[in-house]
N, C-alpha and C positions, 0 to 999 in steps of 0.2 A: 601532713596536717593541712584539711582547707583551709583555707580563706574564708573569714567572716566579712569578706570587704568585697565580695564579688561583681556588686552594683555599685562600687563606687564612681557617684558621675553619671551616672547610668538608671539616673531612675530612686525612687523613694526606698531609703534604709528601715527596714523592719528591726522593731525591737523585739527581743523573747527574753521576756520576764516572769519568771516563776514567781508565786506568791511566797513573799519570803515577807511579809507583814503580819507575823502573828503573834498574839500575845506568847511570853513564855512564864511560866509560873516553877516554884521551886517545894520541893515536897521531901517531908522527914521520910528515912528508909526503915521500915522496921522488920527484924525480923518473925518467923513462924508464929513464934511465942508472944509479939506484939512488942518486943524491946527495942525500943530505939537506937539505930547505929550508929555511933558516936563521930561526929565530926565529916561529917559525908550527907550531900543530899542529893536527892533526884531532881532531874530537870524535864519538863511538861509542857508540852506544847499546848498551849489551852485552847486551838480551835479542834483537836482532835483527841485531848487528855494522853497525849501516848509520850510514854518516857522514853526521850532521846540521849539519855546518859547521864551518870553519875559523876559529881565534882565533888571537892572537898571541903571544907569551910570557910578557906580563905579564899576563894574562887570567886571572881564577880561575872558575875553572868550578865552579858553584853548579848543584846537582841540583835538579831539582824537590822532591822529597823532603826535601833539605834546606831548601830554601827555603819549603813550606809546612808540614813537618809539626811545627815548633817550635811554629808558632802554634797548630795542633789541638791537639796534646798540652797546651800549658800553659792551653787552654780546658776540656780533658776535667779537671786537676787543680782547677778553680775550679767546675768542676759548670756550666760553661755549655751551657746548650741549643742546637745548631744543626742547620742542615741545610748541603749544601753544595753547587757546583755547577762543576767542574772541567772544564774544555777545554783540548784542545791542536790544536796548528796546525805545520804544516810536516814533519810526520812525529817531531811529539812535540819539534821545537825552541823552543817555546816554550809556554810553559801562563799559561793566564787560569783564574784561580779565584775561586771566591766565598764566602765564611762568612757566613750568615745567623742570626738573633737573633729568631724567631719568636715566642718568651715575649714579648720585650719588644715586641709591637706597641702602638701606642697612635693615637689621632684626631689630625686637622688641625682645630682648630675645629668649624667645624658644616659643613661645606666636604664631607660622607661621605667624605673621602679618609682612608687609612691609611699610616703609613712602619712601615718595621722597621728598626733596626740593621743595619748589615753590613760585612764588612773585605774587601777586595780585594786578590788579590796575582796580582802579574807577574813572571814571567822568563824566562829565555832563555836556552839552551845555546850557543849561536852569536855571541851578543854583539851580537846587534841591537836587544834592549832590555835597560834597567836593569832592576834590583832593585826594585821598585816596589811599595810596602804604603799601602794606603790605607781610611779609618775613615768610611764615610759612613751618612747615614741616607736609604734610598729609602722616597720618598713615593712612596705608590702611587693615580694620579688614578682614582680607581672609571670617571669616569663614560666614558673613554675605554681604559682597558686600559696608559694609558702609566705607568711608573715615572723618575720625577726622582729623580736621584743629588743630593746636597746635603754635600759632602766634610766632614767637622769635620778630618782629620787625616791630613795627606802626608808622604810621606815616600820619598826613592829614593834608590839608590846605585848607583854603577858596580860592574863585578866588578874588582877587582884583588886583588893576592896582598896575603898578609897584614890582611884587612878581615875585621872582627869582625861579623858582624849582627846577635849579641847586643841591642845596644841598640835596633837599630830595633825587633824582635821586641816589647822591651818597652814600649819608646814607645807601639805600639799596642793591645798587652794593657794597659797604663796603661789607654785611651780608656776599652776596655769597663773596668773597675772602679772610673773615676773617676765624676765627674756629669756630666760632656755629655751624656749623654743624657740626661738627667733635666731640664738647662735647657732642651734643645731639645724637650723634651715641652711644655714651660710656655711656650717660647717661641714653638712653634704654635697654641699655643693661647689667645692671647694678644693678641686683634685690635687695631689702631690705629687702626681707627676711622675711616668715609669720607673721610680728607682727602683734601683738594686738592692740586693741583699745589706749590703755595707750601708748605702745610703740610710736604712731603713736604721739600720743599726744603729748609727752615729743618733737619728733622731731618738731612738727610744734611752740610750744612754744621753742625751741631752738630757731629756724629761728626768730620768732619774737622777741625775748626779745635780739637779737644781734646787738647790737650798729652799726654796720656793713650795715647793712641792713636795721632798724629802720623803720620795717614794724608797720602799726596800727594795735594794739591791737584790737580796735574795728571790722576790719574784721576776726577775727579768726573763727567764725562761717562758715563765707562763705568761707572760706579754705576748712573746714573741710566738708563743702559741697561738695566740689569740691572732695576733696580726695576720698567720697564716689561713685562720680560717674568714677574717677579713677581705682577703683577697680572694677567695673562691666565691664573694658574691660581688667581685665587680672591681674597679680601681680603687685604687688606696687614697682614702681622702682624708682633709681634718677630724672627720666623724670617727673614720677607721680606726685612727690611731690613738684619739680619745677615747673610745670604747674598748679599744684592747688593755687600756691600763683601767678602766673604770670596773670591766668585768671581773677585772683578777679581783678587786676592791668587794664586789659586790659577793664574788661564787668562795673568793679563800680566806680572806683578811676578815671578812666581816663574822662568817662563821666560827672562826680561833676562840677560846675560851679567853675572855676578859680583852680580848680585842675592838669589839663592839665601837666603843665609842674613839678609839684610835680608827678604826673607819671611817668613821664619816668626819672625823677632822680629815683627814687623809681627802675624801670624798671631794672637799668644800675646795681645799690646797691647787687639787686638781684642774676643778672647773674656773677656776678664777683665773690660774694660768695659761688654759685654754683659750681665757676670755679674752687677756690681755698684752701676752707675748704676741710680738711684730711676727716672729718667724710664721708663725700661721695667721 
């Protein structure tokens, strides 16, 4: 996978922004005979009338537009710096975007890697994906071209009628003007130092057996998974071993049927301990 960060430091960052600004409109499906099909409508793009997919009746159809341009706008009012990088797929039924945070680059240790801030949003006119905002910081590995996503902040919804997205919007502008990034600045850079297998151990069963945090036991493998692939980009630092418990949170626990919101309590547990425990 390239590098979208190739100039970074090096010169003016281009943005590539599809047109993802267009009206969408909503249309009864009838069939042959002219009968209306009950409880199901078409969705239309109305700068080119062409149906990008059928939803159901309880379906709120969330624009592109709507759905990212809150977040740019309440960035342009805080004076944040970005660049951005917007795609669509399917004839414009669904857009992948990206906001980046280029002021705020900062070092991985001594490691020559770089990350940058950046928020992520997903949707879809058709109803094949959620609502999807997400707050991560890509480290970007110099010495191969590859970028690591490292999520600090998830967050998705289904579209139904009457859902406010209000809150998520600010859930994630919170990120950017809280400290997260600022811990995870200190916390890349921040090495723990050649331990061992044991050493490693002791901490990861610290973190879980801390009433504080009250991580399951039963993911400790997949931690420890995580940690090893941790250490194939570099020394084990604060960050590493935060994100080996944060991943399991984000890729297994949050996916579990009715888990959802035991995640992000779980999430919050984390990072606070992260924040404030002496050992790191």
């Amino acid at each position: 996978m390239s590098s979208d960060f190739s100039n970074i430091g090096y010169g003016e960052v281009k943005e590539f922004t599809e047109k993802y600004q267009f009206p969408v409109m909503e249309s009864k499906i009838l069939t042959e005979g002219g009968v209306e099909v009950p409880n199901r409508r078409a969705i239309v793009r109305g700068d080119t009338n062409e149906v990008v997919g059928t939803v159901g009746s309880n379906y709120k159809v969330l624009s592109h537009s709507d759905a990212l341009d809150p977040i740019i706008d309440r960035l342009k009012e805080k004076g944040q710096r970005t660049f951005k990088r917007i795609l669509l797929a399917n004839n414009g039924a669904k857009m992948f975007a990206s906001i980046y945070f280029p002021h705020k680059e900062a070092s991985v240790g001594n490691s020559g890697d770089k990350y940058w801030p950046g928020i992520t949003v997903v949707n879809s006119l058709d109803g094949t994906l959620r609502y999807h905002l997400e707050a991560s910081i890509f480290r970007l590995v110099c010495t191969n071209g590859m970028r690591v996503p490292q999520i600090i902040k998830n967050l998705t919804s289904v579209h139904s009628k009457n859902k406010d997205y209000t809150e998520m919007v600010e859930g994630i502008i919170g990120v950017v003007d809280g400290d997260q990034f600022t811990n995870f600045n200190k916390w890349a850079n921040k090495d723990l130092g050649a331990r061992t297998s044991v050493d490693l151990n002791k901490l990861v069963d610290y973190v879980i057996n801390n009433p504080k945090v009250n991580f399951p036991a039963k993911y400790k493998p997949l931690v420890e998974c995580e940690i090893s692939r941790e250490l194939e980009n570099g020394p084990m630092t604060v960050w590493s071993l935060y994100n080996a418990f944060h991943s399991v949170i984000e890729h297994h626990l949050v996916r579990e049927k009715g888990k959802y919101n035991r995640a992000r309590s779980l999430d919050e547990n984390l990072y606070k301990f992260f924040s404030t425990e002496s050992i790191f």
